[in-house]
KOLTI-908063 format. One record per residue (C-alpha): residue in one letter; chain; residue number from 1; x, y, z. Coordinates in Angstrom, 3 decimals. Example, Ala and Ser with C-alpha at 12.3 -4.5 7.8 and 13.67 -1.06 7.14 Angstrom:
<bavos>
{bavo A,A,1,{12.300,-4.500,7.800}},
{bavo S,A,2,{13.670,-1.060,7.140}},
</bavos>
This chain:
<bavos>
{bavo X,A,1,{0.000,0.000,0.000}},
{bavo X,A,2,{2.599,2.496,1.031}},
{bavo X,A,3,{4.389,1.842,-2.617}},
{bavo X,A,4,{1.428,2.082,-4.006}},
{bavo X,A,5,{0.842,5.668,-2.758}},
{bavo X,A,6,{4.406,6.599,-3.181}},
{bavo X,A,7,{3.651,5.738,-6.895}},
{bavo X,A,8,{0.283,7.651,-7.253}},
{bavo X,A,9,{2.649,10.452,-5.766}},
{bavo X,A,10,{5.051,10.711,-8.143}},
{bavo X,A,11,{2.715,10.288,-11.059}},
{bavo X,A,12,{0.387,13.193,-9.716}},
{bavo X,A,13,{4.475,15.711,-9.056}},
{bavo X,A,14,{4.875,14.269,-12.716}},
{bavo X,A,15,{1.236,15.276,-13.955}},
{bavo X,A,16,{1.255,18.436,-12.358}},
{bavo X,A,17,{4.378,19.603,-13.513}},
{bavo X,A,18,{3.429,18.502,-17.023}},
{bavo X,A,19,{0.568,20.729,-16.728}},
{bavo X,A,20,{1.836,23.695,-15.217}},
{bavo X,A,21,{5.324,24.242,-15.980}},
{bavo X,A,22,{6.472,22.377,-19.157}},
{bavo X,A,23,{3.172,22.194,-21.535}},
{bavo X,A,24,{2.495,25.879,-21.209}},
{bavo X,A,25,{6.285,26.604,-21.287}},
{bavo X,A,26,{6.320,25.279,-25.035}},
{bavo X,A,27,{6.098,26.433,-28.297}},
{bavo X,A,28,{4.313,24.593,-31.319}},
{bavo X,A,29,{3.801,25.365,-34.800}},
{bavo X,A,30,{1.771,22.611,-36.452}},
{bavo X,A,31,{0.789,22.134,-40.026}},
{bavo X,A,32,{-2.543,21.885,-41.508}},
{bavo X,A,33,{-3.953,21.452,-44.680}},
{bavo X,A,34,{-7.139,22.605,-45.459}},
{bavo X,A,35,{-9.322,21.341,-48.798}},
{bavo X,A,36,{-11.878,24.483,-49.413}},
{bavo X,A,37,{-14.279,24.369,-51.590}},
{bavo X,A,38,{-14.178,27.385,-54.085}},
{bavo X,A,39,{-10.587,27.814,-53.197}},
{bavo X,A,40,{-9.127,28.876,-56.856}},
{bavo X,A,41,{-6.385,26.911,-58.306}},
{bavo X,A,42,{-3.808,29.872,-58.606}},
{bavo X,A,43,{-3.983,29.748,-54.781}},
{bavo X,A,44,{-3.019,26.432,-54.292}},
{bavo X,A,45,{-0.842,26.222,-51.429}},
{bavo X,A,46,{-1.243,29.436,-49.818}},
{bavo X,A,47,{0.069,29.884,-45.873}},
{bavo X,A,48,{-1.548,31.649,-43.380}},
{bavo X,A,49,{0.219,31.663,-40.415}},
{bavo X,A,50,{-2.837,32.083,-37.704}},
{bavo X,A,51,{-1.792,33.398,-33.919}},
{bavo X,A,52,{-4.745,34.491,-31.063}},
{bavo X,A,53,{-4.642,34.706,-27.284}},
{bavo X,A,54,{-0.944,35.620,-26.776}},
{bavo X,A,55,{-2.211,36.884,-23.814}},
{bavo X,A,56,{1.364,38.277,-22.879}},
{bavo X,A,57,{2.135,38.176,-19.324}},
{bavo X,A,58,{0.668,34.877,-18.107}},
{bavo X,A,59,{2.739,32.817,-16.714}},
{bavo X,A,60,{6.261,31.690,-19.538}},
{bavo X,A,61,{4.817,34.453,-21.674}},
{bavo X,A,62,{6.530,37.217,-21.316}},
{bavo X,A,63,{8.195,39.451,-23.735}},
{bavo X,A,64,{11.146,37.282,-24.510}},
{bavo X,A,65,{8.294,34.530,-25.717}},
{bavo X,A,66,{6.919,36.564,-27.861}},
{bavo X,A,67,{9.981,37.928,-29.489}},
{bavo X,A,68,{10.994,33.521,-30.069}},
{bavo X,A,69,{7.216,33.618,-31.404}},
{bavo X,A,70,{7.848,36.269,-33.630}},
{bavo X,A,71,{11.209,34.729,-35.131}},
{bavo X,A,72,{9.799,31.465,-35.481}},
{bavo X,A,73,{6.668,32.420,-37.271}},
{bavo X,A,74,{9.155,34.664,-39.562}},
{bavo X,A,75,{11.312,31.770,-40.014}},
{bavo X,A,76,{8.266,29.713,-41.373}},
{bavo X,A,77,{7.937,32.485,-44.298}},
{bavo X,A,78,{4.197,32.359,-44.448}},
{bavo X,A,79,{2.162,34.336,-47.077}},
{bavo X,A,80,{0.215,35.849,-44.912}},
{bavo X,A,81,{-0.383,36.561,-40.714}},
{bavo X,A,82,{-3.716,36.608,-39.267}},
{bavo X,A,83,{-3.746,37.926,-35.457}},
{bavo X,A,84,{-6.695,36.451,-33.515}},
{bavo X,A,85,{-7.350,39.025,-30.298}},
{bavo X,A,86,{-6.475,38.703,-26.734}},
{bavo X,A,87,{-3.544,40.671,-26.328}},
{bavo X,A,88,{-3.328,41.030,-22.986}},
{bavo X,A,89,{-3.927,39.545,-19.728}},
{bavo X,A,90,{-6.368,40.292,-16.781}},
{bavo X,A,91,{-6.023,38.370,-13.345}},
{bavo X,A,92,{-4.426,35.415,-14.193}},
{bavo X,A,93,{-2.297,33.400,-11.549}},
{bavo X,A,94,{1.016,33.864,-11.160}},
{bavo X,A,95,{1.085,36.678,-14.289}},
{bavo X,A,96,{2.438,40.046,-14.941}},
{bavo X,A,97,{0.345,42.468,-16.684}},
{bavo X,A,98,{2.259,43.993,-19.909}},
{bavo X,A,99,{0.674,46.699,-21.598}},
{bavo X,A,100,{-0.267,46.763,-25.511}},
{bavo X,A,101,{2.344,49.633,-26.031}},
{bavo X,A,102,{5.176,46.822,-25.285}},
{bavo X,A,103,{3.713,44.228,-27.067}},
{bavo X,A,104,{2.661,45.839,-29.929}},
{bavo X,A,105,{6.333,46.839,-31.250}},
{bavo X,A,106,{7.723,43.073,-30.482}},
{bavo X,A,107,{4.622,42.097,-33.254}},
{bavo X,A,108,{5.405,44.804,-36.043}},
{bavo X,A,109,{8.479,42.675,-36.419}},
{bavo X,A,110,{5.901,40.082,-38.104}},
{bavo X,A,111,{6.444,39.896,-41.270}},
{bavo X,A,112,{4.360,38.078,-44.286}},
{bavo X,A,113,{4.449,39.487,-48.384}},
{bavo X,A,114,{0.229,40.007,-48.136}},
{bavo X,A,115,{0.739,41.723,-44.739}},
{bavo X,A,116,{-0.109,40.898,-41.432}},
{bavo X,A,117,{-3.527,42.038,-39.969}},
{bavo X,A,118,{-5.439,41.785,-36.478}},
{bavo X,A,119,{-8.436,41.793,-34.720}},
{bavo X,A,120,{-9.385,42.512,-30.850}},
{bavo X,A,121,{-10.421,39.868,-28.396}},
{bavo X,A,122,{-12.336,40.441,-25.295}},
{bavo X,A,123,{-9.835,40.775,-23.322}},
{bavo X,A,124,{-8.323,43.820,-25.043}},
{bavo X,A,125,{-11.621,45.601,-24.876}},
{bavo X,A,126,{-11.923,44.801,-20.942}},
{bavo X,A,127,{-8.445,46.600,-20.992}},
{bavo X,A,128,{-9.441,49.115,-23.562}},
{bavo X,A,129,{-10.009,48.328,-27.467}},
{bavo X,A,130,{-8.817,51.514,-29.089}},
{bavo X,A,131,{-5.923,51.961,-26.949}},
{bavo X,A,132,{-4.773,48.542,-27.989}},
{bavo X,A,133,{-5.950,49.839,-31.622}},
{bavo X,A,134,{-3.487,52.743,-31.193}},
{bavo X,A,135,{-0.645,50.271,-30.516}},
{bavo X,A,136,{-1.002,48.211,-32.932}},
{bavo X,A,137,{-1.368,50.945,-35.975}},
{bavo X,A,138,{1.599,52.673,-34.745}},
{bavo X,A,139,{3.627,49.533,-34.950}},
{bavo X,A,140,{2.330,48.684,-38.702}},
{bavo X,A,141,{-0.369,46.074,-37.768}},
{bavo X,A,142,{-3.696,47.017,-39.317}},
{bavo X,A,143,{-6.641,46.021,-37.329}},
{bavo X,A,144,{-9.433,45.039,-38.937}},
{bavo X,A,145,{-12.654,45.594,-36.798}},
{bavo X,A,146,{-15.649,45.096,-39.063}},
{bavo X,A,147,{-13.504,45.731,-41.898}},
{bavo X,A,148,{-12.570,43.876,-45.713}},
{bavo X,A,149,{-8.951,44.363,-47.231}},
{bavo X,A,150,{-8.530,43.220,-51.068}},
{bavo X,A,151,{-5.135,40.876,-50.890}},
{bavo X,A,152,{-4.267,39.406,-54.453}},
{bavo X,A,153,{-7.057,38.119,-55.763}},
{bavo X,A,154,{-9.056,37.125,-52.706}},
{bavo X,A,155,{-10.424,39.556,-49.360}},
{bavo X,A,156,{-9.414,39.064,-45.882}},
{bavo X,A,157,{-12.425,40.046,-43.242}},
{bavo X,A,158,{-11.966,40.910,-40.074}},
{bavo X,A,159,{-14.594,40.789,-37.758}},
{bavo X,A,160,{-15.040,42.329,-34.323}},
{bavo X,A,161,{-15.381,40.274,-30.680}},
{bavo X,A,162,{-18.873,38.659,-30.161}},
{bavo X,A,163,{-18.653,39.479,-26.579}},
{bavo X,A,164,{-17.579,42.512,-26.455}},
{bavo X,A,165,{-17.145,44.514,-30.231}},
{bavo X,A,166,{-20.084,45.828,-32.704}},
{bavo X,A,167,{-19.335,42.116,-34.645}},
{bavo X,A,168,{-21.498,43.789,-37.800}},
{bavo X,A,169,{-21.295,40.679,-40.134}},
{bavo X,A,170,{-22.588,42.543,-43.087}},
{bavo X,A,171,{-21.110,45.809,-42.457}},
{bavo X,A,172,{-17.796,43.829,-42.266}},
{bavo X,A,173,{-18.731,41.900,-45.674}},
{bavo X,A,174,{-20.340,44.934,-47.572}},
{bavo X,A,175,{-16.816,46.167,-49.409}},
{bavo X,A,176,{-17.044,41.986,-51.175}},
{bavo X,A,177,{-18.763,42.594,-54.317}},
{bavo X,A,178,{-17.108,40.122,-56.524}},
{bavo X,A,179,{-16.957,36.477,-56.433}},
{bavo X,A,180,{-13.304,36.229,-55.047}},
{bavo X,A,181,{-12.658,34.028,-52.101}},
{bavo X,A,182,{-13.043,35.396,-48.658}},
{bavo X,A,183,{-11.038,34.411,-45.303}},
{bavo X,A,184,{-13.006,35.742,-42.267}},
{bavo X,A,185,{-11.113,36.172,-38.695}},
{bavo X,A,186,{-12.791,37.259,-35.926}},
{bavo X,A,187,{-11.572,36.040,-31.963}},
{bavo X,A,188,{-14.753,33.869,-31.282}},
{bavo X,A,189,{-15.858,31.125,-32.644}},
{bavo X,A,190,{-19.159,31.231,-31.436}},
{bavo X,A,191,{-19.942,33.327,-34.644}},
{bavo X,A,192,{-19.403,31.124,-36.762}},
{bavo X,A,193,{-22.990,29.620,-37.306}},
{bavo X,A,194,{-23.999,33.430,-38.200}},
{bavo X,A,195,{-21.090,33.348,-40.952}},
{bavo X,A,196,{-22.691,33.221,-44.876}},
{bavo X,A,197,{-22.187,30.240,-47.147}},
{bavo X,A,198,{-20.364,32.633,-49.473}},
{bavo X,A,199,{-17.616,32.823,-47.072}},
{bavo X,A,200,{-14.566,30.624,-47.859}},
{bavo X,A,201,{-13.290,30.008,-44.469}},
{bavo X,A,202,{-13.447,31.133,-41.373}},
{bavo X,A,203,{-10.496,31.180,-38.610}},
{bavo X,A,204,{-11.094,31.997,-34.761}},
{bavo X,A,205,{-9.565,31.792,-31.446}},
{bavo X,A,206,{-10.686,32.272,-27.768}},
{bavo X,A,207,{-11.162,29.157,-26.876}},
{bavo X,A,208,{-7.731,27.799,-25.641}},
{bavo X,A,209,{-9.047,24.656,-26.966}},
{bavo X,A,210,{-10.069,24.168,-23.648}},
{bavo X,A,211,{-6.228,24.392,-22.130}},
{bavo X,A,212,{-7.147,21.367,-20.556}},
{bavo X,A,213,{-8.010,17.796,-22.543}},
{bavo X,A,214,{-8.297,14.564,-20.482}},
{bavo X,A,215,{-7.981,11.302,-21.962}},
{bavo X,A,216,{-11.137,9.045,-22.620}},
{bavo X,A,217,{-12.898,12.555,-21.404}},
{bavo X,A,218,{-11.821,15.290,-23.172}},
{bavo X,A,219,{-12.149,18.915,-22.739}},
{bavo X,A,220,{-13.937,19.913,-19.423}},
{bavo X,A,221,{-14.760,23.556,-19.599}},
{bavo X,A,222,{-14.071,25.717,-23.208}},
{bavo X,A,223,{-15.453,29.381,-22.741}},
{bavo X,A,224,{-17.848,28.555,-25.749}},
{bavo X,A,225,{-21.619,28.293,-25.515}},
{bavo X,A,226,{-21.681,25.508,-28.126}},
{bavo X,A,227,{-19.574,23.326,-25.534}},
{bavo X,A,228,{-16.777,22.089,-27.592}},
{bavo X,A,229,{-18.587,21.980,-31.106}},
{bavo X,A,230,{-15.966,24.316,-31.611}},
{bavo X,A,231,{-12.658,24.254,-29.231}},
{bavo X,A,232,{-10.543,23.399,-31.565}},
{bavo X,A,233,{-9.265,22.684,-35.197}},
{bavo X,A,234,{-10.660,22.144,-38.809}},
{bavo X,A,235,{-14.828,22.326,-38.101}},
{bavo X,A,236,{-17.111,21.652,-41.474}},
{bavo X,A,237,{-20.513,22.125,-41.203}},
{bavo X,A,238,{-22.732,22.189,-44.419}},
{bavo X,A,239,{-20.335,22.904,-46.376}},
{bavo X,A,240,{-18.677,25.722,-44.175}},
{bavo X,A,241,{-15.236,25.395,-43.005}},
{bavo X,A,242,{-13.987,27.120,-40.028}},
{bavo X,A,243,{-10.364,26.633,-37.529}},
{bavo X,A,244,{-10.003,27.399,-34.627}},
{bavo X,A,245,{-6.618,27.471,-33.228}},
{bavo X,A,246,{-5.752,26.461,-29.210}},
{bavo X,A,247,{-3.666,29.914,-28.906}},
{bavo X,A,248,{-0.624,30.430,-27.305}},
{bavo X,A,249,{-1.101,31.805,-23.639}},
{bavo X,A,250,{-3.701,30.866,-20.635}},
{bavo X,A,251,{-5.966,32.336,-18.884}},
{bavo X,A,252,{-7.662,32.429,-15.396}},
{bavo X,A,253,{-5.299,29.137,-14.744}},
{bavo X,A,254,{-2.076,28.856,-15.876}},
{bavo X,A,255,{-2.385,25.292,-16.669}},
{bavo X,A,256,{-2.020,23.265,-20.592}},
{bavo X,A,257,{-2.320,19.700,-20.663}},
{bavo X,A,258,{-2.589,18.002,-24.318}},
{bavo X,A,259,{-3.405,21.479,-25.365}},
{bavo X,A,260,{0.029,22.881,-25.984}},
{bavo X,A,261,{0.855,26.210,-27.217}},
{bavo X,A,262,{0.346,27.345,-30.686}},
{bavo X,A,263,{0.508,28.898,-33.435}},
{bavo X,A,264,{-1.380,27.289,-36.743}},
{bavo X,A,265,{0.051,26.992,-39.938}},
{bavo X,A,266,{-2.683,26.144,-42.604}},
{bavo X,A,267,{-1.895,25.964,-46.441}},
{bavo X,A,268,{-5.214,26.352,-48.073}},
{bavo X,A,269,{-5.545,23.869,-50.702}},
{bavo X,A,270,{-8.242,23.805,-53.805}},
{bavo X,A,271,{-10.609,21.038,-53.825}},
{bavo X,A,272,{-9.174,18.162,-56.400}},
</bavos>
């Protein structure tokens, strides 16, 4: 019995350190290919490099992270960069808060040949959205808050927070009067199901993909009211594709386990 428990012990030091020191401490940039429907062939094999809830200051995420962030997404030379909201931090254990007018510089160092292009999370309107706004334009980063940008021969749409942000789905669409694709970003997913069929893809955030996923159980809590229809990855739903990436810092908890750090690298492929 007393083995027994001395084993249990050392598997629970073992879990817990797993959870809250080495998973969030990491740094992954997986690959993903997407088949869209309507995607033209002269795209073929475009990268969008897709980052959201840096949340700098939680816990391993300071500004040193986020300048290896910024040099490893560089170093993966994707077309184009696609910044998801949540900035900042508010009230999580063991953090630091660091304010948008340090952050924002250590992202204009981002670089992709269409540009790279954000939207605001909820947690950079509880600080203040147009402050963030402010840091972010003065450091080259054009935020996109119910706004369409022409890129090459498809549109890029950002839209703004459900929670917190106007989120005007057709104001946001209005400027798309041709039949080129369109790539909507907003931070969360829960808009998704509001989203037109004539939109390409969608990409999202917020979720943390639950920052915690249990075997044989799965995510317990993802700050989504669709539960986790849509915590994280590819999602098709008649015909509508959206991906939602598991982010890069945490929130409320500083805890990842099977939900490591990320940022998604999707090469949009035409159907065959």
């Amino acid at each position: 019995m007393r083995l027994l428990s001395l084993a249990l012990l050392g598997v629970g030091c073992v879990l817990a350190g797993w959870t809250f020191f080495f998973e969030p401490r990491g740094l992954d940039l997986p690959s993903h290919t997407l088949e869209l429907p309507g995607w033209p062939a002269d795209l073929d094999g475009l990268e969008v490099a897709l980052l959201s809830d840096l949340h700098v200051g939680s816990p391993y995420y300071g500004l040193d992270k986020l300048e290896e962030v910024v040099r490893r997404v560089n170093a993966a030379e994707p077309d184009l960069i696609l910044l998801a909201g949540d900035y900042v931090i508010q009230g999580v254990r063991g953090g630091t808060f660091v304010s948008p007018e340090d952050i924002a510089p250590i992202l204009g160092h981002l670089e992709a040949r269409l540009g790279v292009f954000a939207v605001l999370g909820n947690h950079d309107w509880w600080l203040d959205g147009e402050r963030v706004r402010r840091a972010f334009e003065a450091s080259g980063i054009r935020v996109l808050e119910d706004e369409a940008v022409r890129l090459s021969d498809f549109w890029v749409v950002g839209i703004g927070d459900l929670w917190e942000a106007a989120h005007d789905i057709d104001k946001a669409l209005a400027p798309v009067e041709d039949d080129a694709p369109v790539i909507v970003f907003t931070h969360n997913p829960d808009l998704f199901p509001d989203i037109p069929s004539r939109v390409t893809l969608s990409l999202a955030g917020h979720t943390h993909g639950g920052q915690v996923r249990l075997p044989f159980v799965g995510t317990l809590i993802v700050p989504s009211s669709f539960g986790s229809r849509f915590a994280k990855g590819h999602v098709v739903e008649d015909g509508r594709h959206l991906f939602v990436t598991s982010g890069l810092g945490t929130s409320i908890v500083p805890a990842r386990f099977r939900v490591p750090p990320e940022v998604a690298r999707l090469t949009l492929r035409a159907l065959p």
